[in-house]
C-alpha positions in Angstrom: 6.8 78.9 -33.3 4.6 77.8 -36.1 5.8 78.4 -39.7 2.6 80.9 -40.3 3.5 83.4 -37.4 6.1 85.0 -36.7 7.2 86.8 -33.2 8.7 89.8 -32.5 12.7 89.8 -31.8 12.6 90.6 -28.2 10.1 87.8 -27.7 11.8 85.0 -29.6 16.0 86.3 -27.5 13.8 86.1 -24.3 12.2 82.3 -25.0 15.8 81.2 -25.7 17.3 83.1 -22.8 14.7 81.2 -20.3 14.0 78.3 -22.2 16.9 77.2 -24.4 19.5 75.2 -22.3 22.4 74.9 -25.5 23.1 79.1 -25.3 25.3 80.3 -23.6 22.8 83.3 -22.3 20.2 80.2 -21.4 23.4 78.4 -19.5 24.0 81.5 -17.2 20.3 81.9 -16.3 19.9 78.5 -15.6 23.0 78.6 -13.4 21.5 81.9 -11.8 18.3 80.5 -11.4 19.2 76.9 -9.8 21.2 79.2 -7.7 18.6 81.3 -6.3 16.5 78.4 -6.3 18.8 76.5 -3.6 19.2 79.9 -1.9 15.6 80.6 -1.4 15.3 77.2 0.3 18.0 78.0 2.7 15.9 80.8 3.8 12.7 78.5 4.1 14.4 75.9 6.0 16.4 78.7 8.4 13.1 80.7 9.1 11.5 77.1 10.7 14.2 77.2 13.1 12.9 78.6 16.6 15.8 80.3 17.6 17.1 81.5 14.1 13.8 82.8 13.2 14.1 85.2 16.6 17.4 86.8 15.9 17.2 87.0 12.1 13.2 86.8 11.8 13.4 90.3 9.7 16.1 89.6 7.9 14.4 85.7 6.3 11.4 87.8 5.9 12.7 90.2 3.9 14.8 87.5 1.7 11.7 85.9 1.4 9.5 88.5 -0.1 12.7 89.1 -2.4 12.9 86.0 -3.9 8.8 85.9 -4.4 9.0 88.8 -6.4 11.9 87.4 -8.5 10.3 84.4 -8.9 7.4 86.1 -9.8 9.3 88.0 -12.6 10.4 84.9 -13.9 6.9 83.6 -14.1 5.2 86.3 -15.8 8.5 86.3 -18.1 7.8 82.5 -18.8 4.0 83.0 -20.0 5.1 86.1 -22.3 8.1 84.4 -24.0 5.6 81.4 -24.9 3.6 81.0 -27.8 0.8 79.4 -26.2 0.9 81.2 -22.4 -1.7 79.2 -21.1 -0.5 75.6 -22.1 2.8 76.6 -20.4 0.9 77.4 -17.2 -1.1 74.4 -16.6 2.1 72.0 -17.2 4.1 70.0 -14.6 6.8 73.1 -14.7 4.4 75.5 -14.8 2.1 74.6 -11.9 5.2 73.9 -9.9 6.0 77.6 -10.8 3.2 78.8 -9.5 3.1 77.1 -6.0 6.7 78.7 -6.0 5.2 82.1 -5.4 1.7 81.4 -4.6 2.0 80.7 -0.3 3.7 84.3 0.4 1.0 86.3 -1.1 -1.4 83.8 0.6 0.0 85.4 3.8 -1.5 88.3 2.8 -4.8 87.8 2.3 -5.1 85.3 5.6 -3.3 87.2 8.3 -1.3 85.1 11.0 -4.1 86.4 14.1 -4.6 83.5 16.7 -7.3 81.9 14.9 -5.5 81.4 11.6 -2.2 80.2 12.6 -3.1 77.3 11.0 -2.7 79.2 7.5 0.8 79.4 8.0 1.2 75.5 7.5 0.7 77.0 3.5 4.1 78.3 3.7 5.2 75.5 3.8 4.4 74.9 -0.1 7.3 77.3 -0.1 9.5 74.3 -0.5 7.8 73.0 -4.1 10.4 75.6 -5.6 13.2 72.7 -5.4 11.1 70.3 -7.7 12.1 73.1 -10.0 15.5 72.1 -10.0 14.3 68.8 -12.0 13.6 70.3 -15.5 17.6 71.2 -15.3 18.7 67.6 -15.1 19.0 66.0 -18.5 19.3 62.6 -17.1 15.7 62.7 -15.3 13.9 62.4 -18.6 15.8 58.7 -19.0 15.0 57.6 -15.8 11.5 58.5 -16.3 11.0 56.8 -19.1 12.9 53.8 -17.7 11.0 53.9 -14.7 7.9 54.0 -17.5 8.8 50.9 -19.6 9.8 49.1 -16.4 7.0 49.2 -14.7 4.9 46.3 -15.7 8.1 44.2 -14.3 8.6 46.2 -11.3 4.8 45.1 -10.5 5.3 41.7 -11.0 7.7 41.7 -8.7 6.4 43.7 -6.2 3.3 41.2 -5.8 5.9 38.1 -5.4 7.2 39.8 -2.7 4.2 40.8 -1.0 3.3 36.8 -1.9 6.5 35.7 -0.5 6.1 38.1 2.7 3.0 36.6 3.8 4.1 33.1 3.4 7.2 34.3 5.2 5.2 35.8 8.4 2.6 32.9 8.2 5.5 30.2 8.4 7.0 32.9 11.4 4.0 32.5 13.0 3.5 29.1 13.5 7.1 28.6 14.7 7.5 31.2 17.2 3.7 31.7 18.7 2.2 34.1 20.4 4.4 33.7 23.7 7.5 34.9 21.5 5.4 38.3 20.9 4.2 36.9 17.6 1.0 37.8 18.4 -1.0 37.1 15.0 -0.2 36.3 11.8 -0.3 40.2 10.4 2.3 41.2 13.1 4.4 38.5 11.7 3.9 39.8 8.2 5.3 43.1 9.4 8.3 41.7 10.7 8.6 40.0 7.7 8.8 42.7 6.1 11.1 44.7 8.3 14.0 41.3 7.9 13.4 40.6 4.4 14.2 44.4 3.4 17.2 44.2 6.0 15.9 47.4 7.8 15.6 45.3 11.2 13.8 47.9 13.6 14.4 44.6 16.7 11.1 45.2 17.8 9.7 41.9 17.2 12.7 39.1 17.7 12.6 35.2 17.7 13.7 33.4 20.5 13.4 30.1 19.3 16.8 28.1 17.2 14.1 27.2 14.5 13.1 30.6 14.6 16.2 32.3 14.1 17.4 29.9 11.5 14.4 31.1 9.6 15.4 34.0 10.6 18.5 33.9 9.1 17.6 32.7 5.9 15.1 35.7 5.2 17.7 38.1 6.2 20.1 36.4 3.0 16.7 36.2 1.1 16.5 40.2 1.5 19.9 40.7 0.3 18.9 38.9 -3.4 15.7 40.5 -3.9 16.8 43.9 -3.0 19.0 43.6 -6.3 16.2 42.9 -8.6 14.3 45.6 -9.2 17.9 47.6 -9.5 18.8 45.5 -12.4 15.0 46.2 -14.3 15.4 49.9 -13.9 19.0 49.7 -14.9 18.4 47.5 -18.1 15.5 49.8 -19.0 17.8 52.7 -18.3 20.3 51.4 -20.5 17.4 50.7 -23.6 16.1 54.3 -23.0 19.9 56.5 -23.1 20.1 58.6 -26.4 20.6 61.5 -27.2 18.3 64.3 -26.4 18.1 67.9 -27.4 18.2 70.2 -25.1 15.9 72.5 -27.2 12.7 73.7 -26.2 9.8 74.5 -28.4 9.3 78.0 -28.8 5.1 77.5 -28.8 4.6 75.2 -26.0 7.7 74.8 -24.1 8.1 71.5 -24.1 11.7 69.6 -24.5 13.2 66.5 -25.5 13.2 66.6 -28.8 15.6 64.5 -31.2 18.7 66.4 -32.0 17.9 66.9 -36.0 14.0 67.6 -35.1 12.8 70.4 -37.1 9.2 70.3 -35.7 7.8 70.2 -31.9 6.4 66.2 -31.6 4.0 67.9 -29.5 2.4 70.7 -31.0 4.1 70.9 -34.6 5.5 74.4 -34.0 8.5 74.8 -36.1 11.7 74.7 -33.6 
């Protein structure tokens, strides 16, 4: 909340309650919540099941529609609690809120008749609640911002191996033939592809002793490379670990602040 404005009591035990993550109030309804959460897709993943959704159809339904309306509560409770309502709602957290709730009432509106069945693939979205379970995870802020600095690396190294996988199913290619089901030089990049990341579907085999020397030494090949863009993210991982409040601003919701912040690096609220 800004230094100028000031919010009613109610307002400001309710944003640290849903927001705050270092209370012992905002510890329990996290725990409640991530609970619910995990419950709610249960029920989603039980109700998809043919012969579950016959014997306890009414039952899924009816756990369904219960935790829409709680969601629903915690929502609405969300945009009051928040300075700045409307900033809240079109964020990451707050769009994934939303999609949380919005496919049950969508049932409403488009009744399941013969020729809407189709609607009820929106139901589906039901399952967007879990991404919710990400804001509670202190560590995924690090590996985001790993993932950020290392990305420019990663690249690099994802065009050497797309280099190297083309040379590899060109060089494939000329040693096995087309009478050894290498066929063309694009189905050889694919199973280059397949042996150098030691997935090894068998489709495509060589059947030459040149061939599955080669073979051989793209399989060790895979086993080296796999390890490299482990090591960036880690080393970036390892750069970006500190400390990080679990505070959220009281204007526009948004964490990771420093732990002796005084301001919001977002919107300057005071926090």
């Amino acid at each position: 909340m800004s230094e100028t404005q000031s919010y009613p009591k109610w307002q400001q035990r309710l944003h640290e309650v849903i927001f705050e993550a270092d209370t012992r109030a905002g510890k329990r309804f996290d725990v409640l919540l991530i609970f619910c959460i995990l419950l709610s897709v249960v029920v989603v993943m039980l109700e998809s099941v043919a012969s579950i959704r016959s014997q306890y159809g009414q039952a899924l339904y009816i756990a369904e529609w219960g935790f829409t309306i709680l969601f629903t509560i915690e929502y609405i409770l969300r945009l009051v609690c928040v300075g700045k309502p409307i900033r809240y709602a079109v964020s990451f957290y707050g769009i994934v809120d939303l999609l949380a709730i919005l496919p049950t009432y969508l049932d409403l509106i488009f009744p399941g008749s013969h020729y809407l069945l189709v609607i009820r693939v929106l139901r589906v979205l039901r399952v967007f609640r879990v991404l919710k379970l990400v804001q509670y995870l202190s560590e995924a802020r690090l590996l985001v911002m790993a993932i950020r600095a290392s990305r420019r690396k990663v690249t690099v190294f994802l065009v050497a191996v797309l280099t190297m996988v083309v040379i590899l199913g060109s060089l494939m290619y000329v040693v096995e033939g087309e009478e050894n089901g290498f066929t063309s030089i694009p189905r050889s990049i694919y199973w280059a592809i397949v042996t150098l990341t030691t997935v090894g579907y068998g489709d495509i085999t060589p059947k030459t002793e040149l061939g599955q020397i080669f073979s051989s030494f793209v399989m060790i090949l895979g086993y080296g490379i796999l390890a490299v863009p482990t090591g960036i993210v880690t080393v970036e991982l390892n750069n970006a670990a500190r400390h990080v409040s679990t505070q959220a601003c009281p204007e526009c919701s948004e964490e990771g602040h420093d732990p002796d912040a005084i301001h919001c690096k977002y919107c300057g609220a005071k926090l």
